[in-house]
C-alpha positions as CSV (number, residue, x, y, z in Angstrom):
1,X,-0.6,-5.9,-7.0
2,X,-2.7,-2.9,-5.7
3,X,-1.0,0.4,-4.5
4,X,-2.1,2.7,-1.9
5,X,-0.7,5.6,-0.9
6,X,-0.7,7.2,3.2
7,X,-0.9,11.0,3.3
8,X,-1.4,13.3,6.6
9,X,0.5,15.5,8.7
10,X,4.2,15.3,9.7
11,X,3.6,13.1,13.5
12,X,0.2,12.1,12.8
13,X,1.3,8.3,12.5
14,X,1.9,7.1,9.3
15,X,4.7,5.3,10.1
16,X,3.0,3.3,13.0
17,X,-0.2,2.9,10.5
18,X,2.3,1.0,7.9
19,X,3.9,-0.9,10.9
20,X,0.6,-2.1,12.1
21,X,-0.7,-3.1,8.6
22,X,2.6,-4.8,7.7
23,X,2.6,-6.4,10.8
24,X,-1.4,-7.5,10.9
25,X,-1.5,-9.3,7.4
26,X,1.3,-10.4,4.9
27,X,-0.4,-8.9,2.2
28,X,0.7,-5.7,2.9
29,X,4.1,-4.9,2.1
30,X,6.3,-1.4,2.5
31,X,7.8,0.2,-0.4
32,X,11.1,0.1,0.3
33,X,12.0,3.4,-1.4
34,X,13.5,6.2,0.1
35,X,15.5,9.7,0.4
36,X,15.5,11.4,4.1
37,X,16.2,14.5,3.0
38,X,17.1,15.8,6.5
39,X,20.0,13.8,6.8
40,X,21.1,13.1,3.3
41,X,20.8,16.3,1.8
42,X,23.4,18.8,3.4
43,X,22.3,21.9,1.7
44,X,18.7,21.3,2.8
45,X,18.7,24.1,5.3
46,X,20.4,26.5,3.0
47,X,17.3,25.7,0.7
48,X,13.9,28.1,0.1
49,X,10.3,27.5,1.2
50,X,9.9,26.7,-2.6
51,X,13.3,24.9,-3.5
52,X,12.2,22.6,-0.2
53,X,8.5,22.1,-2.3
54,X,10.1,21.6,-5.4
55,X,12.4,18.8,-4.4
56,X,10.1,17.1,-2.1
57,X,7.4,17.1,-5.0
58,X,9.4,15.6,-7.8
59,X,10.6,12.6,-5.3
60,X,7.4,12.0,-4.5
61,X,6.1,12.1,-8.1
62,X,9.1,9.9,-9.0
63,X,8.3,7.6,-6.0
64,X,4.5,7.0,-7.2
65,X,5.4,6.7,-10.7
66,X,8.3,3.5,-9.5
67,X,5.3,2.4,-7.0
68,X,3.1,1.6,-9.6
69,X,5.7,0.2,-12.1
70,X,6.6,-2.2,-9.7
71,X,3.3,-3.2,-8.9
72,X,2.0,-4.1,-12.2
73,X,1.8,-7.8,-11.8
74,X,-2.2,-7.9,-11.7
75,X,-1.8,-11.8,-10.7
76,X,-0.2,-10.8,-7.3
77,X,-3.0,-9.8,-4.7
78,X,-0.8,-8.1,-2.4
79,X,-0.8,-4.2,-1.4
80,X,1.8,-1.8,-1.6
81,X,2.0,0.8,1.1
82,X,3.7,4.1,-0.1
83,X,4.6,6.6,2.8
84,X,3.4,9.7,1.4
85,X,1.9,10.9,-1.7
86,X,1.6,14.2,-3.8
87,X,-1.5,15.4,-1.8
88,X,1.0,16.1,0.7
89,X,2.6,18.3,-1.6
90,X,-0.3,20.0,-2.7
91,X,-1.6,20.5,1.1
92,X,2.4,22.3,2.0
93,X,2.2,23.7,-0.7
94,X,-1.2,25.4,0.2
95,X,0.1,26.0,3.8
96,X,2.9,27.6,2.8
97,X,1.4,29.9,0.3
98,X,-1.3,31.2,2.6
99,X,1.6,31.8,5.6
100,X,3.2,34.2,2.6
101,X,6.3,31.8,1.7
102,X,5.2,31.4,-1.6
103,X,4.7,34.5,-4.2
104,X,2.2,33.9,-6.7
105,X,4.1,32.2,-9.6
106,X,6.0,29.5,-7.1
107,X,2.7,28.8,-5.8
108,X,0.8,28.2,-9.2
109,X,3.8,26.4,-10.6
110,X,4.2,24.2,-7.5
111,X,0.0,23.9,-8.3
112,X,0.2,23.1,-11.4
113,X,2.7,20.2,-11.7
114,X,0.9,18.8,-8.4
115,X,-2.3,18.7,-10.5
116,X,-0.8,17.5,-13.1
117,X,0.7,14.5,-11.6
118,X,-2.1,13.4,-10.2
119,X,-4.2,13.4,-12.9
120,X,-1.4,11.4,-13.8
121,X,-1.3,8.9,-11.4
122,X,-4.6,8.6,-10.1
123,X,-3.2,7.5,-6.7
124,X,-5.8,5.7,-4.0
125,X,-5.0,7.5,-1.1
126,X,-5.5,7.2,2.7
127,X,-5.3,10.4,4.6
128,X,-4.4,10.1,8.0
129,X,-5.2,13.2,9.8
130,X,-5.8,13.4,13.3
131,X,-6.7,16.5,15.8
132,X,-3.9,18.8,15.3
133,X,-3.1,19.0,19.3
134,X,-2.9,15.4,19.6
135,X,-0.5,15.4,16.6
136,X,1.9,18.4,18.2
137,X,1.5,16.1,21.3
138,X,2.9,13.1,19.3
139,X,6.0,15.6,17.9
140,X,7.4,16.7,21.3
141,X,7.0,13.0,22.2
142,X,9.4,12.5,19.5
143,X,11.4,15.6,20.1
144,X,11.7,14.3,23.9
145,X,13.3,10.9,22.8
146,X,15.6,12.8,20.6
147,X,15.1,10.2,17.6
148,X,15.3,12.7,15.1
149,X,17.3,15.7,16.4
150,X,18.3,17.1,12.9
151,X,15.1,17.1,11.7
152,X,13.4,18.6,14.8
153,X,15.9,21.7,14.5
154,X,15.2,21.9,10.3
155,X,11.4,21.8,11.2
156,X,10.6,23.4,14.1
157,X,8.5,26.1,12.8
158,X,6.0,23.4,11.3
159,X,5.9,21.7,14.4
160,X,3.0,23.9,16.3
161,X,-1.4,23.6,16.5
162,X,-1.4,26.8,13.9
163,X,0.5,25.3,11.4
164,X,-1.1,21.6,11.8
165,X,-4.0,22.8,12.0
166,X,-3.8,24.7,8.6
167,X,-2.7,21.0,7.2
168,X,-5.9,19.4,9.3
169,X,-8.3,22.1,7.1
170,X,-6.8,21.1,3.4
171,X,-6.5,17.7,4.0
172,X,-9.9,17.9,5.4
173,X,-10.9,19.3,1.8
174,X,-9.1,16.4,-0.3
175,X,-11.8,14.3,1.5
176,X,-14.3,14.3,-0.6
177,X,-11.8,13.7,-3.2
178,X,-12.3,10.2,-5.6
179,X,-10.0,7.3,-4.3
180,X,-9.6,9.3,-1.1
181,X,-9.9,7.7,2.3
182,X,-10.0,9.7,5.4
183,X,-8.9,8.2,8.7
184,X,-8.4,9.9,11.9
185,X,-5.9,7.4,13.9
186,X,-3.7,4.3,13.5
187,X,-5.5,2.0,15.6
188,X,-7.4,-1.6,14.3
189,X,-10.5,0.1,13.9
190,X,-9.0,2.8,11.1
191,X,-6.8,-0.8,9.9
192,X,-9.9,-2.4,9.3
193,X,-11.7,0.9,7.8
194,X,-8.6,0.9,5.2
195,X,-9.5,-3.0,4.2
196,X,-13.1,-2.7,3.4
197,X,-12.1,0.3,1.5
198,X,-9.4,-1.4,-0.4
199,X,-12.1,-4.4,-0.8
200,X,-14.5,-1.7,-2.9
201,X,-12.9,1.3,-4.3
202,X,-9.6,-0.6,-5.9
């Protein structure tokens, strides 16, 4: 079984992306692992800009790391979709540093176990990352329907074109990256980008 991870900004579509895939082709399945933080974790708000890296980090670390354990069955030709990977982390993680919520040693510690990881884990990964308006669009959509009230409150300052656009620029960077698809929407044509990709780089 392959493994393939979906990285971009909070609202940008990740969730619909896996849908669609799912829904297209039975050899895609979701990883079924999960921990909303927002509503399981109490204490959340009470937390720092670098306690909220921290935690988020070594979940997703963990979450890779059981991802590809559980995929290791190289007879089985199907594809495991992770929601999110650690070049999320590493793209807050820049954000937040260069918006001053991060001194120096949070910021190379955060750095360095990022790094480190995914030298690790080596994870092919699709960035989705579409225009930073259309994506703040997408989030008052959301924050209109009132499906995720908690976590609109919790996040509200990420939720703007400056701070989504600061994501846009470093995920822009991780590019160029090896095993790194870029994407710039959910629809069949990106679907069918991420399949001849799968069908050369893994």
């Amino acid at each position: 079984m392959k493994t393939i991870f979906i990285a971009g900004p909070h609202g940008s579509g990740k969730t619909t992306l896996i849908s669609e895939m799912v829904k297209q082709s039975t050899k895609y399945i979701k990883d079924d692992f999960s921990i909303d933080f927002t509503n399981e974790m109490d204490t959340l708000p009470e937390m720092t800009i670098f306690e909220k890296c921290l935690i988020r980090l070594y979940h997703r670390f963990y979450t890779a790391e059981r991802a590809i354990k559980k995929s290791s069955d190289k007879n089985d030709e199907r594809v495991l979709i992770v929601d999110r990977s650690l070049y999320d982390s590493l793209v807050y993680v820049e954000v937040e540093y260069k918006l001053g919520e991060l001194n120096d040693w949070q910021y190379n510690k955060l750095k360095d176990i990022i790094l480190t990881g995914l030298e690790m884990i080596k994870p092919y990964t699709v960035i989705l990352n579409p225009d930073a308006e259309e994506v703040v669009n997408r989030l008052e959509d959301r924050r209109k329907k009132g499906t995720r009230k908690k976590r609109d409150v919790l996040c509200a300052r990420e939720d703007n074109t400056t701070y989504i656009g600061m994501m846009n620029d470093e995920f822009e960077k991780l590019s160029a990256n090896d095993k790194v698809l870029q994407i710039r929407n959910n629809g069949p044509d990106d679907i069918k980008m991420i399949e001849e990709w799968l069908g050369q780089a893994i």
